[in-house]
TORROMI-939316 format. One record per atom (N, C-alpha, C, CB): residue number from 1; atom name; x, y, z. Coordinates in steps of 0.02 Angstrom, whole numbers. Glycine has a CB too. Layout:
N
NUM;CA;X;Y;Z
...
***
This chain:
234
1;N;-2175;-4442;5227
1;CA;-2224;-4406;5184
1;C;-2185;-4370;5132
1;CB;-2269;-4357;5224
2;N;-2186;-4350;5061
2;CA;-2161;-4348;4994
2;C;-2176;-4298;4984
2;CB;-2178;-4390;4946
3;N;-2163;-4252;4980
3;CA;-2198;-4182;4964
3;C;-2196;-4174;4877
3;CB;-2150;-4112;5006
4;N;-2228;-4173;4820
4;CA;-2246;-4185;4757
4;C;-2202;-4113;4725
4;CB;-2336;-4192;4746
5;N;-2172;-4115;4677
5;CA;-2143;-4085;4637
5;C;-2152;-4080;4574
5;CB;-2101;-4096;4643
6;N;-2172;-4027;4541
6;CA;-2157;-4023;4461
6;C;-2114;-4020;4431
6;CB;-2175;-3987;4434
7;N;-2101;-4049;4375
7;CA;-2014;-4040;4326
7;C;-2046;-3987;4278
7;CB;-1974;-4131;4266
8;N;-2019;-3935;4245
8;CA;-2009;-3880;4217
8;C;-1960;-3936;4141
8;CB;-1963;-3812;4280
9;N;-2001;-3938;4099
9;CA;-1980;-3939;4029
9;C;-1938;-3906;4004
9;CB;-2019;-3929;3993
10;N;-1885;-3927;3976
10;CA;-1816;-3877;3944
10;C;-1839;-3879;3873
10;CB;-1722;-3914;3953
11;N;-1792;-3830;3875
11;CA;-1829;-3801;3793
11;C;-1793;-3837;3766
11;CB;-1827;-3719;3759
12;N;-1806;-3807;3675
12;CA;-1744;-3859;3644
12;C;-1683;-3831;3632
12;CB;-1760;-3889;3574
13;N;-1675;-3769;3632
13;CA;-1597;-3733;3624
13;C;-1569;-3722;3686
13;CB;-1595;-3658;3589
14;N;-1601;-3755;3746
14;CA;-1571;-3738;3812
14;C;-1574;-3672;3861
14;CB;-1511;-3744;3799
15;N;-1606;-3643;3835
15;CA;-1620;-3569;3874
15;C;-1700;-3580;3892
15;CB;-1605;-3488;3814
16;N;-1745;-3527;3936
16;CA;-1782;-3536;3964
16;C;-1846;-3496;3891
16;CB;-1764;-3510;4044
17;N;-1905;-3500;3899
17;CA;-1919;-3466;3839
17;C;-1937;-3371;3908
17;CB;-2012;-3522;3776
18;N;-1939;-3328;3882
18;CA;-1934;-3281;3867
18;C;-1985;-3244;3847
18;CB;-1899;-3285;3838
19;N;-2024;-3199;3881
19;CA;-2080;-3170;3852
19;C;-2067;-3096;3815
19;CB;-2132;-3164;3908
20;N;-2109;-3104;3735
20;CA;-2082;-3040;3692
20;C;-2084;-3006;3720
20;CB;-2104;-3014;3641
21;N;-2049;-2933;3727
21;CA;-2013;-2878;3742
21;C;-2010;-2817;3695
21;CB;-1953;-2901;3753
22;N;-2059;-2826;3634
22;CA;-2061;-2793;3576
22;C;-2000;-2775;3555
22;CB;-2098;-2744;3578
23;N;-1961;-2846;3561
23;CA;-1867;-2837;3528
23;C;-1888;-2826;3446
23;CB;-1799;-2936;3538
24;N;-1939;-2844;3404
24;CA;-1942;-2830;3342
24;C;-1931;-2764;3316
24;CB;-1993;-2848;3326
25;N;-1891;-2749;3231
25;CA;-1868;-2684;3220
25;C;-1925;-2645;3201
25;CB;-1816;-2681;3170
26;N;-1894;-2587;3231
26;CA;-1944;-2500;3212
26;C;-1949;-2518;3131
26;CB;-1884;-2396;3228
27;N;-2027;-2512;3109
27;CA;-2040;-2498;3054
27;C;-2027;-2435;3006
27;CB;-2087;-2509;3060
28;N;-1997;-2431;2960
28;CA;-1992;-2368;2927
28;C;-2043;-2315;2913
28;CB;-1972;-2382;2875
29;N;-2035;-2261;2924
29;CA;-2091;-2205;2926
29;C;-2089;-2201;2852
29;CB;-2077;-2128;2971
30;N;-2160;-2209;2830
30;CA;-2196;-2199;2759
30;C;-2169;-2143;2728
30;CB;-2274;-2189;2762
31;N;-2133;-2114;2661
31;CA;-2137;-2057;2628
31;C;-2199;-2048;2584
31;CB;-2079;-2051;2591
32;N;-2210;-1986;2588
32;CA;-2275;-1971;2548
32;C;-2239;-1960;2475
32;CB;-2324;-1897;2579
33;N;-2318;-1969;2423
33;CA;-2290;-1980;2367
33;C;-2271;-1908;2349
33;CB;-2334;-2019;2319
34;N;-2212;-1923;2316
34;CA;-2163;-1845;2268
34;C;-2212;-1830;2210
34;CB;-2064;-1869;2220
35;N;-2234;-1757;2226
35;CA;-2279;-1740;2163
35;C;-2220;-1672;2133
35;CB;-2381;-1707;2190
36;N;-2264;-1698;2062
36;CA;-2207;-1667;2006
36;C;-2225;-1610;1987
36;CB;-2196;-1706;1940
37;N;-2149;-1574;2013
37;CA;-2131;-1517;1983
37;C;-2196;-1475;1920
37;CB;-2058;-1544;1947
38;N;-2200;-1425;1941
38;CA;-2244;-1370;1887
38;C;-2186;-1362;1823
38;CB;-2263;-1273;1933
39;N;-2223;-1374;1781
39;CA;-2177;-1347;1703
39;C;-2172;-1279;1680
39;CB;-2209;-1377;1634
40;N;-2132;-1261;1672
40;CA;-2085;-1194;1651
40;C;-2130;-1184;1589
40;CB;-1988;-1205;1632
41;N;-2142;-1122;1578
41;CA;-2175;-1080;1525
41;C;-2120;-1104;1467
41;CB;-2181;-987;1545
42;N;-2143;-1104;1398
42;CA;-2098;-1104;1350
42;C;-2063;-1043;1342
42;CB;-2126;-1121;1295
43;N;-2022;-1052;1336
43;CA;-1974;-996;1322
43;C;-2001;-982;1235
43;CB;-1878;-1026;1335
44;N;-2015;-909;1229
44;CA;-2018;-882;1153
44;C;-1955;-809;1125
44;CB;-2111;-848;1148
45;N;-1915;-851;1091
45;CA;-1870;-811;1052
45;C;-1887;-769;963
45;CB;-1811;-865;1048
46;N;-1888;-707;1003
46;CA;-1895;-663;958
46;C;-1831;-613;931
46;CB;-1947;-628;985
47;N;-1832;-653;860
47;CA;-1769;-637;814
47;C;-1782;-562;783
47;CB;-1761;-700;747
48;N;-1743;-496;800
48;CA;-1738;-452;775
48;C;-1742;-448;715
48;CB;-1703;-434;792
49;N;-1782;-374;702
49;CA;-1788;-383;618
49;C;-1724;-344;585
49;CB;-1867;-343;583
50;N;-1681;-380;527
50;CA;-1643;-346;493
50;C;-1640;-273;478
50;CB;-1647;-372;452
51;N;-1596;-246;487
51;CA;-1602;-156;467
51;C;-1549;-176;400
51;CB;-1559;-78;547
52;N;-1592;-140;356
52;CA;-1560;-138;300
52;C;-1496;-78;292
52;CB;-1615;-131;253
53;N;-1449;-133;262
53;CA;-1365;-103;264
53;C;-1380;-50;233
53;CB;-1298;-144;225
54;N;-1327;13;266
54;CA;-1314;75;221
54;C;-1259;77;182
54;CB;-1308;132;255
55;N;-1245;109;126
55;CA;-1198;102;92
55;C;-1152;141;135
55;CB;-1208;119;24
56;N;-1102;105;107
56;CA;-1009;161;158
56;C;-1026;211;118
56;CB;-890;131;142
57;N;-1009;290;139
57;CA;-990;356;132
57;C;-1067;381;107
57;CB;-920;369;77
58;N;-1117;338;102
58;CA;-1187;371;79
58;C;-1219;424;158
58;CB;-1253;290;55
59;N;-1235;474;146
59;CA;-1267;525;185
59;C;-1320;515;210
59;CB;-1277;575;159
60;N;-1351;520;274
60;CA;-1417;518;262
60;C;-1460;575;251
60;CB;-1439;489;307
61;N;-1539;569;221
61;CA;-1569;550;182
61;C;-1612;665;223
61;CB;-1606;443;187
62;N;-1608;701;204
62;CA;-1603;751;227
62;C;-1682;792;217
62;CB;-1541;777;199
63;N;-1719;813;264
63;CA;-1771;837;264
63;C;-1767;916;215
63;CB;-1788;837;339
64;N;-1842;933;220
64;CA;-1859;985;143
64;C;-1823;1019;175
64;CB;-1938;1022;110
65;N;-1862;1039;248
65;CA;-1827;1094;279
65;C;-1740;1124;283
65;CB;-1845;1080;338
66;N;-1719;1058;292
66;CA;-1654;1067;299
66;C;-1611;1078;225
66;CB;-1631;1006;338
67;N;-1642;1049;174
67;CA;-1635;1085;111
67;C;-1627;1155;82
67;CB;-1676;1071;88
68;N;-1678;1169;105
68;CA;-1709;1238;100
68;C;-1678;1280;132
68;CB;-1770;1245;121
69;N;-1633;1275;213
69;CA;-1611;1292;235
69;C;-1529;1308;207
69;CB;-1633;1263;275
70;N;-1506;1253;210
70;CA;-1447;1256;135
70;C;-1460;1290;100
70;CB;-1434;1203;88
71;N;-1509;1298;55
71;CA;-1497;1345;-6
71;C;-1519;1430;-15
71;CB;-1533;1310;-59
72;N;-1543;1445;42
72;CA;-1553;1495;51
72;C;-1488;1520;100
72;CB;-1620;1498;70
73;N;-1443;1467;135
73;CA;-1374;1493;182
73;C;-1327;1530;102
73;CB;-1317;1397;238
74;N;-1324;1459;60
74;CA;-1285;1491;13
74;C;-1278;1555;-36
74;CB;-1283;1456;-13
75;N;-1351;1536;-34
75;CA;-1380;1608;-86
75;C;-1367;1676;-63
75;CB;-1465;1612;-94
76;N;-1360;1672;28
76;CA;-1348;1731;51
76;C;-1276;1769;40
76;CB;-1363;1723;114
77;N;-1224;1707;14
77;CA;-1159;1708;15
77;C;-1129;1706;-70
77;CB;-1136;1645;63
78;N;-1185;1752;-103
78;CA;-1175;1721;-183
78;C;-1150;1767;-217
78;CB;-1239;1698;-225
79;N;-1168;1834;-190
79;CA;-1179;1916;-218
79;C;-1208;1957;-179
79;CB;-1219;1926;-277
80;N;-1175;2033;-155
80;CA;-1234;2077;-146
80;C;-1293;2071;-138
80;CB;-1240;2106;-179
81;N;-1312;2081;-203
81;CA;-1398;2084;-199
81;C;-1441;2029;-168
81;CB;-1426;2087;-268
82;N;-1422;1953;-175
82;CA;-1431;1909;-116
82;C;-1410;1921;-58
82;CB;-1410;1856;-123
83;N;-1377;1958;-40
83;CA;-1359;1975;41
83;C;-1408;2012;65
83;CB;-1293;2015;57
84;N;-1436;2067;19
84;CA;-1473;2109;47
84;C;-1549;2082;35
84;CB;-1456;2179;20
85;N;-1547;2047;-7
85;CA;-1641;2036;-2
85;C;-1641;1981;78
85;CB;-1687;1971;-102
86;N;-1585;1929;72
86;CA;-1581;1893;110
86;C;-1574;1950;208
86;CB;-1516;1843;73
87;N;-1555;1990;194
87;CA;-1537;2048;260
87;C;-1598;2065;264
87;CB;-1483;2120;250
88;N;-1645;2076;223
88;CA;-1687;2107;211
88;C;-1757;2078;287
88;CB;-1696;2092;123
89;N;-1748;1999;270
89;CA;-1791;1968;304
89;C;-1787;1953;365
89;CB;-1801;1925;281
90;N;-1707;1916;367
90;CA;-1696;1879;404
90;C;-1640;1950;468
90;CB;-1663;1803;357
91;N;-1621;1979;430
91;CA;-1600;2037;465
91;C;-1584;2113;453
91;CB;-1559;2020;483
92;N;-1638;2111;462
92;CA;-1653;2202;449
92;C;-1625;2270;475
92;CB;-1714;2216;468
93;N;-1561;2238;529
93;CA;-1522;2315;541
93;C;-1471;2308;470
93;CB;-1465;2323;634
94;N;-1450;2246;470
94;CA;-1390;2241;410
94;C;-1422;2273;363
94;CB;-1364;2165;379
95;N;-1477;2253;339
95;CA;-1528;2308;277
95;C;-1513;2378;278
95;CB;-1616;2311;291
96;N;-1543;2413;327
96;CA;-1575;2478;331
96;C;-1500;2500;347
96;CB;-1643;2494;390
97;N;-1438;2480;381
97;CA;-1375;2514;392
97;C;-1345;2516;332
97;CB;-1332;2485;441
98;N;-1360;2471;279
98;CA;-1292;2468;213
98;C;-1275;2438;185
98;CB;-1240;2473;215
99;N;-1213;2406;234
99;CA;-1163;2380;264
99;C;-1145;2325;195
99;CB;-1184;2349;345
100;N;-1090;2328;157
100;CA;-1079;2293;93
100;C;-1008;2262;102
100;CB;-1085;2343;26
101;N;-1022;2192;101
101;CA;-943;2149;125
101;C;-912;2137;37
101;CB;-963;2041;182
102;N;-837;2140;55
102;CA;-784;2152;-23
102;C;-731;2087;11
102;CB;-728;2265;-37
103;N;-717;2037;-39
103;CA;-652;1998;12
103;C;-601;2032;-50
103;CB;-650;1881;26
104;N;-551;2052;0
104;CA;-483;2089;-41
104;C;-457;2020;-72
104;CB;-412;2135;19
105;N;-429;1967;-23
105;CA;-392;1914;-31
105;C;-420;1853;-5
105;CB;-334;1925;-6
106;N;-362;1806;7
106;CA;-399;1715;19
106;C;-405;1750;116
106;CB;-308;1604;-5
107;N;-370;1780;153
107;CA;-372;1784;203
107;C;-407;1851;239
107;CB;-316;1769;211
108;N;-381;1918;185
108;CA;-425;1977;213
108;C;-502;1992;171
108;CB;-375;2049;208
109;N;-529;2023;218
109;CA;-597;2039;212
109;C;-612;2114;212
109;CB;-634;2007;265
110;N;-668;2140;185
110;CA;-673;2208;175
110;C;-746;2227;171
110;CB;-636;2227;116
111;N;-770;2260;240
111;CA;-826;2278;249
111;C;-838;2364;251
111;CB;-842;2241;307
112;N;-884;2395;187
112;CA;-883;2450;194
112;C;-994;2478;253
112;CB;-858;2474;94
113;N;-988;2522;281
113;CA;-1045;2554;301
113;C;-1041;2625;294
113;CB;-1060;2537;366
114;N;-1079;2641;259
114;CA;-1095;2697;210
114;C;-1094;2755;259
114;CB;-1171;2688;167
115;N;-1087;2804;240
115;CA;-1109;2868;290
115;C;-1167;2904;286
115;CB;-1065;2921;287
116;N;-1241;2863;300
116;CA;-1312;2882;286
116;C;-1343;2902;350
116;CB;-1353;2824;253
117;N;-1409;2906;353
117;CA;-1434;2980;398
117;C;-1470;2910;447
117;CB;-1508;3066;346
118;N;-1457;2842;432
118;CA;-1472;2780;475
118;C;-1417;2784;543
118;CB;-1459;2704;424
119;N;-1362;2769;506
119;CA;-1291;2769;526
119;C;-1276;2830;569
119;CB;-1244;2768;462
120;N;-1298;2895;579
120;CA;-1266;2948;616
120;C;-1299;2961;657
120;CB;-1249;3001;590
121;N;-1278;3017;704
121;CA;-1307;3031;794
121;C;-1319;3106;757
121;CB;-1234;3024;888
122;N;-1329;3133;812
122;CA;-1378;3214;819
122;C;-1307;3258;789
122;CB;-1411;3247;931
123;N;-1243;3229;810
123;CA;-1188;3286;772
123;C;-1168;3288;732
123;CB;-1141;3300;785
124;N;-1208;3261;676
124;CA;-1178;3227;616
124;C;-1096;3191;619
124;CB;-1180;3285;562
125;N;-1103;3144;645
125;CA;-1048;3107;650
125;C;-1074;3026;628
125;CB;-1017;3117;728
126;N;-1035;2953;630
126;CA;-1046;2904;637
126;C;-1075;2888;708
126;CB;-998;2879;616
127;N;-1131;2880;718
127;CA;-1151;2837;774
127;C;-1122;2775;806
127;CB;-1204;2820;760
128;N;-1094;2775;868
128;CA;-1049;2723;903
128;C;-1090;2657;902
128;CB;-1029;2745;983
129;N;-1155;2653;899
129;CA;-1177;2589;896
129;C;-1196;2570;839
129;CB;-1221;2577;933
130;N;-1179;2601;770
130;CA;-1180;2601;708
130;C;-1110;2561;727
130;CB;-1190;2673;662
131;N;-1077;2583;725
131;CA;-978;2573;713
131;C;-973;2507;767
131;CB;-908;2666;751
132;N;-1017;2496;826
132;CA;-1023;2418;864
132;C;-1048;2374;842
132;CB;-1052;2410;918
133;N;-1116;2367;810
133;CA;-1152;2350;819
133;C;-1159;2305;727
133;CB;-1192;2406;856
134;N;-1121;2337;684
134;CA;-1109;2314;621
134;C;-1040;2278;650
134;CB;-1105;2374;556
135;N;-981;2292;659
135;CA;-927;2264;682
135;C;-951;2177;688
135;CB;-903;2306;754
136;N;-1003;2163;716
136;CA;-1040;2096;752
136;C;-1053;2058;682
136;CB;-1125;2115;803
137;N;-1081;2098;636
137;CA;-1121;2079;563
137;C;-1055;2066;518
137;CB;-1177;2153;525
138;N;-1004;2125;522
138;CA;-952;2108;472
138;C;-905;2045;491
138;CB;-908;2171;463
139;N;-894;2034;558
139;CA;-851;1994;545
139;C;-897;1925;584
139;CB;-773;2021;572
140;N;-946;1927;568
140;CA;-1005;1860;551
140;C;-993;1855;484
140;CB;-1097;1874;566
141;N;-999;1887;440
141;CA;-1015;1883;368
141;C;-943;1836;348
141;CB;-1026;1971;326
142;N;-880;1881;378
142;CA;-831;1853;369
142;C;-823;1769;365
142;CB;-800;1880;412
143;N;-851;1748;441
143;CA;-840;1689;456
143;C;-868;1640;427
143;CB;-846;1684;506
144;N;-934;1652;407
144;CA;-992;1617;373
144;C;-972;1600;291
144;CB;-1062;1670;379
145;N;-922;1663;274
145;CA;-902;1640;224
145;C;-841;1579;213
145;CB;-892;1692;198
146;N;-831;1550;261
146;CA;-779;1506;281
146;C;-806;1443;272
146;CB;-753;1516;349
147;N;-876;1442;331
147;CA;-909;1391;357
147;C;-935;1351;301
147;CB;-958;1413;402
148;N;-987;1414;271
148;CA;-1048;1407;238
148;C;-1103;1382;287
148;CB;-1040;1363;180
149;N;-1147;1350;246
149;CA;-1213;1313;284
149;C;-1222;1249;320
149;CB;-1260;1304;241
150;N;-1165;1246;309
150;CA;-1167;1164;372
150;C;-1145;1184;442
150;CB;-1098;1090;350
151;N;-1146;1247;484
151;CA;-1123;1247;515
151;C;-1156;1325;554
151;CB;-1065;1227;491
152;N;-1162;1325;626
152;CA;-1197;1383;647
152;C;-1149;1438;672
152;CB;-1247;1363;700
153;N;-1137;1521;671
153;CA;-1115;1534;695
153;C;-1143;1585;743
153;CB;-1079;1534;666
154;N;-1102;1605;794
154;CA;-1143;1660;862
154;C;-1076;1688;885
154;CB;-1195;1611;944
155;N;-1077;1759;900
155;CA;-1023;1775;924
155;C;-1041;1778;992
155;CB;-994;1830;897
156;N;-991;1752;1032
156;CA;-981;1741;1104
156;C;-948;1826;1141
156;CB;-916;1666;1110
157;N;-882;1843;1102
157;CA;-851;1904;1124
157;C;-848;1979;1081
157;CB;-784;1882;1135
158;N;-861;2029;1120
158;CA;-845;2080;1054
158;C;-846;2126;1117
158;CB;-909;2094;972
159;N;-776;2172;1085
159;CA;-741;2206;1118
159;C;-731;2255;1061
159;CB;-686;2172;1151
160;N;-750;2331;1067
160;CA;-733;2391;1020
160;C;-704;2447;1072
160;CB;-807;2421;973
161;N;-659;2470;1040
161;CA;-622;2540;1074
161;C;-618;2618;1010
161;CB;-522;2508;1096
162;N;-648;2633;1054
162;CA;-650;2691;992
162;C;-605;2746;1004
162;CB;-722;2726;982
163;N;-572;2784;941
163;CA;-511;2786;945
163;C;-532;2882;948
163;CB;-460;2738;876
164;N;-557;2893;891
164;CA;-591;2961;863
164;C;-651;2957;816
164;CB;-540;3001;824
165;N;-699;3013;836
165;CA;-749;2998;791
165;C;-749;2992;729
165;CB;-785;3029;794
166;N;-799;2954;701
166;CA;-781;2933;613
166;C;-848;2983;571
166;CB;-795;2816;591
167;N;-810;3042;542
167;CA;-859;3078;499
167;C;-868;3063;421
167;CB;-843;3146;505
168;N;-878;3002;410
168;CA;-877;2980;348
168;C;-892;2902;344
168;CB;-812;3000;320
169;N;-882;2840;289
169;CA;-915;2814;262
169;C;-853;2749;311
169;CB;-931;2835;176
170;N;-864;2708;349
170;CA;-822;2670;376
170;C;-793;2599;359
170;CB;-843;2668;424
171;N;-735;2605;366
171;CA;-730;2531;319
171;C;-679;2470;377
171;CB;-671;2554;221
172;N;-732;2441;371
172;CA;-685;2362;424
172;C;-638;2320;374
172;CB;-756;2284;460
173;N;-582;2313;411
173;CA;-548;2283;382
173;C;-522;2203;421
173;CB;-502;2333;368
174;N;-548;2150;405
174;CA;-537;2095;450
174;C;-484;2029;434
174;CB;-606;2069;458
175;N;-448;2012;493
175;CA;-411;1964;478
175;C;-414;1902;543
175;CB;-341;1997;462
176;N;-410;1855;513
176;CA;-406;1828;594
176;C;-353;1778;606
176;CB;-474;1790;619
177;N;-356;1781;679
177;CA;-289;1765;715
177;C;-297;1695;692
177;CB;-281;1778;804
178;N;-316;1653;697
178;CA;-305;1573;666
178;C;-330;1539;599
178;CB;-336;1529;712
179;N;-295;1496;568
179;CA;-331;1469;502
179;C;-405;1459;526
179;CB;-295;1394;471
180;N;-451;1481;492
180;CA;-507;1433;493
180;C;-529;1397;448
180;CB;-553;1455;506
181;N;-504;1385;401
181;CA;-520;1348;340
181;C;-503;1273;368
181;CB;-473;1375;269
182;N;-422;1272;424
182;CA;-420;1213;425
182;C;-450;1194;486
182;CB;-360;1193;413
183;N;-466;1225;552
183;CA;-521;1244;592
183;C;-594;1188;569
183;CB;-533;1333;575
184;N;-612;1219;510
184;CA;-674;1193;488
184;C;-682;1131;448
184;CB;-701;1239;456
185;N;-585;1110;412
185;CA;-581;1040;398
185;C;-587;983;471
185;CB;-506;1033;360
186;N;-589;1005;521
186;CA;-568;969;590
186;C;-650;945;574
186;CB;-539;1024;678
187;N;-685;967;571
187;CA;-757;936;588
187;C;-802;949;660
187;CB;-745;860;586
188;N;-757;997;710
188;CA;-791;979;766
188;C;-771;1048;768
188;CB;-777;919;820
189;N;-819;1093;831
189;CA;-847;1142;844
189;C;-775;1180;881
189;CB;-917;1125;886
190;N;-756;1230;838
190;CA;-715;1284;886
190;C;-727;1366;903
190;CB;-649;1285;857
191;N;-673;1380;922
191;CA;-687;1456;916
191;C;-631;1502;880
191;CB;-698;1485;989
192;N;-675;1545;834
192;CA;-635;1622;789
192;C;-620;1637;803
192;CB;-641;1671;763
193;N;-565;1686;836
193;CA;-547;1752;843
193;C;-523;1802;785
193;CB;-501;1749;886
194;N;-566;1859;784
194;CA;-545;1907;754
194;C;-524;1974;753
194;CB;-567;1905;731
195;N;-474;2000;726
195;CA;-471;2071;726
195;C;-479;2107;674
195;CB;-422;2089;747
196;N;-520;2174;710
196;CA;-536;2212;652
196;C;-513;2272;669
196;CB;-606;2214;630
197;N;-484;2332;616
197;CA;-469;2388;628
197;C;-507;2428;567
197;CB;-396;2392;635
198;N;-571;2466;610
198;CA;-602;2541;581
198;C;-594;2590;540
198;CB;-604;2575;610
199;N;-576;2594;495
199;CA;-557;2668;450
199;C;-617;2700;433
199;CB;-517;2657;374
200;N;-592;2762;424
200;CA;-648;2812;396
200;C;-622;2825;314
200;CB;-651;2893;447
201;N;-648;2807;298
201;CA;-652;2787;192
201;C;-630;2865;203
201;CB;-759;2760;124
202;N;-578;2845;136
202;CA;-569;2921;85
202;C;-591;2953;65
202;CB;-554;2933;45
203;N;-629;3025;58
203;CA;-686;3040;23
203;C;-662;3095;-33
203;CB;-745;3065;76
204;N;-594;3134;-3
204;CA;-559;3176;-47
204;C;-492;3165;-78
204;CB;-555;3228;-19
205;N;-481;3180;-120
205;CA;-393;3152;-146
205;C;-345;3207;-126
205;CB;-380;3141;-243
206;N;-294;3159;-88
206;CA;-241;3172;-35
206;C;-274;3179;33
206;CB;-199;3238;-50
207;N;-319;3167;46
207;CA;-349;3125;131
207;C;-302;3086;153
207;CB;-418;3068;130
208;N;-296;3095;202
208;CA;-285;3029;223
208;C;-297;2976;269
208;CB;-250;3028;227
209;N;-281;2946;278
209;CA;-335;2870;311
209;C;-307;2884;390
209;CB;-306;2759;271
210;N;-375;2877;423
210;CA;-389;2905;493
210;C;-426;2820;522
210;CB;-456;2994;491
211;N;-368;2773;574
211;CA;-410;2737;614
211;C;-471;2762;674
211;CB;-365;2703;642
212;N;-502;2749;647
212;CA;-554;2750;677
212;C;-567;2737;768
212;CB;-582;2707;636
213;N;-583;2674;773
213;CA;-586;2584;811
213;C;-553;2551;790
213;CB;-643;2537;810
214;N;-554;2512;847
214;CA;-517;2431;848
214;C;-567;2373;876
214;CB;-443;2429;906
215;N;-584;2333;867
215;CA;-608;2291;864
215;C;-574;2212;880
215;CB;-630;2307;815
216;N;-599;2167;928
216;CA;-587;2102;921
216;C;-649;2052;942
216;CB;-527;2090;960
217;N;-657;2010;892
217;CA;-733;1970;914
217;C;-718;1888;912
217;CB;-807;1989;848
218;N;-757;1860;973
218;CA;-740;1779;959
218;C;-797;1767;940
218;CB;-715;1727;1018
219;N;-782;1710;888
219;CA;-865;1681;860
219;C;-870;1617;874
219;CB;-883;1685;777
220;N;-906;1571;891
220;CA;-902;1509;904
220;C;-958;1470;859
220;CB;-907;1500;978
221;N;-915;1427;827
221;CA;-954;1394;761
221;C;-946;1323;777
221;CB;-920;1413;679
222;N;-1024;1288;788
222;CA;-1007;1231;790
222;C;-1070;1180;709
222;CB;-1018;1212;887
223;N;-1040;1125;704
223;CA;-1062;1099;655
223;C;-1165;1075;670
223;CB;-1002;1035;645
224;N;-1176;1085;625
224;CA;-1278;1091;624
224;C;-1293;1006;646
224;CB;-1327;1113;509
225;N;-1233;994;617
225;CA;-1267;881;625
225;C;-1245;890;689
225;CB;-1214;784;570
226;N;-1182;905;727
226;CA;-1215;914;818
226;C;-1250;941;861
226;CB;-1190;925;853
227;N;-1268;994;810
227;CA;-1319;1032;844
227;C;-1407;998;867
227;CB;-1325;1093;791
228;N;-1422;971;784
228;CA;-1473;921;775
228;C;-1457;853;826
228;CB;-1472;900;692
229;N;-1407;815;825
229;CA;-1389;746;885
229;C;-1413;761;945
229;CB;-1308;728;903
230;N;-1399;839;985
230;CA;-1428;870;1033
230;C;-1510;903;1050
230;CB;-1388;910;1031
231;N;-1546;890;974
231;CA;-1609;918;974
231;C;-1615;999;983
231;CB;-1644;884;1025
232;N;-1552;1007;954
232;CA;-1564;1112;947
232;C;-1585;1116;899
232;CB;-1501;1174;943
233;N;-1555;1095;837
233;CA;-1619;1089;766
233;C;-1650;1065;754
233;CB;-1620;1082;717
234;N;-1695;1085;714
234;CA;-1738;1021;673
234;C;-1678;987;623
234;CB;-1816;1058;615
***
């Protein structure tokens, strides 16, 4: 008896066939579409407006006030009688005390204060804050006459020693310890020192001259165009 058998078909490359195995390749993962960039604002260039050139060594261009101010500094420094109308307003002890500035020379100065019933105390003498208190005025006057009006001055120091009382008409005599002429060519803000020595004026012939006081004052003067850069002036 034969027991029946099947033959199994060979393939054609000789191997058996093989059931897929999902050997096929991984598909590439999709990119989404690239959306475009937001656009940048235009840029807007704004060209400065020209400042019109100044001329070299031209000044600028100077208010009424400050005019006015000038010409009433100078006027005070012209004569006497402009000192005193000008004292008159702007400072009224210098008025009512006297007080009359003389320049001897290019360097000394000569301040007389009268011997009036303003000027004296209860003993008929010169009053000590008459003989202080002008000391401040004379050798301001001094300095101002250096400066002139471009320039502010304030005394910072003042120091008086009184020596003997002064019964008569007093006269300051001022010099000071450093150039200021060339001081005030520098352009920039320093300080005066001055000394003054007190006499009591001559009043009879063959008197003779009696110091009074002594005196030394610092003044500190600085120029008005830094003063204004800082907003102290107009």
């Amino acid at each position: 008896m034969t027991t029946p058998h099947a033959t199994i078909p060979e393939s054609t490359n000789g191997t058996a066939d093989q059931p897929d195995t999902g050997s096929a390749a991984p598909k590439a993962p999709t990119q989404a579409p690239a959306t475009a960039a937001p656009e940048a604002p235009p840029v807007v260039q704004i060209t400065p407006k020209p400042q019109p050139k100044r001329r070299k060594g031209r000044k600028p261009k100077r208010s009424l006030f400050v005019k006015a101010e000038a010409f009433v500094s100078r006027l005070s420094t012209r004569n006497t009688f402009w000192h005193r109308v000008c004292s008159l307003i702007w400072l009224p002890y210098a008025f009512h005390s006297g007080i009359k500035m003389k320049r001897l020379d290019g360097q000394t100065f000569q301040a007389v204060l009268p011997f009036r019933r303003f000027n004296r105390n209860w003993y008929n003498a010169m009053a000590g804050a008459a003989l202080l208190g002008n000391s401040e005025i004379a050798g301001g006057s001094y300095v101002f006459g250096f400066c002139g009006s471009d320039y502010t001055v304030v005394c910072k120091h003042l120091e008086y020693k009184f020596l003997r009382p002064c019964l008569g008409p007093a006269v300051y005599r001022i010099k000071p310890r450093d150039d200021i002429e060339e001081q005030v060519r520098s352009g920039t803000e320093f300080n005066a020192v001055l000394e003054m020595n007190i006499f009591q004026a001559i009043t009879k012939p063959g008197a003779k001259e009696r110091r009074v006081g002594r005196c030394t004052a610092t003044f500190h003067i600085t120029p008005k165009t830094q003063q204004r850069s800082k907003g102290r002036l107009k």
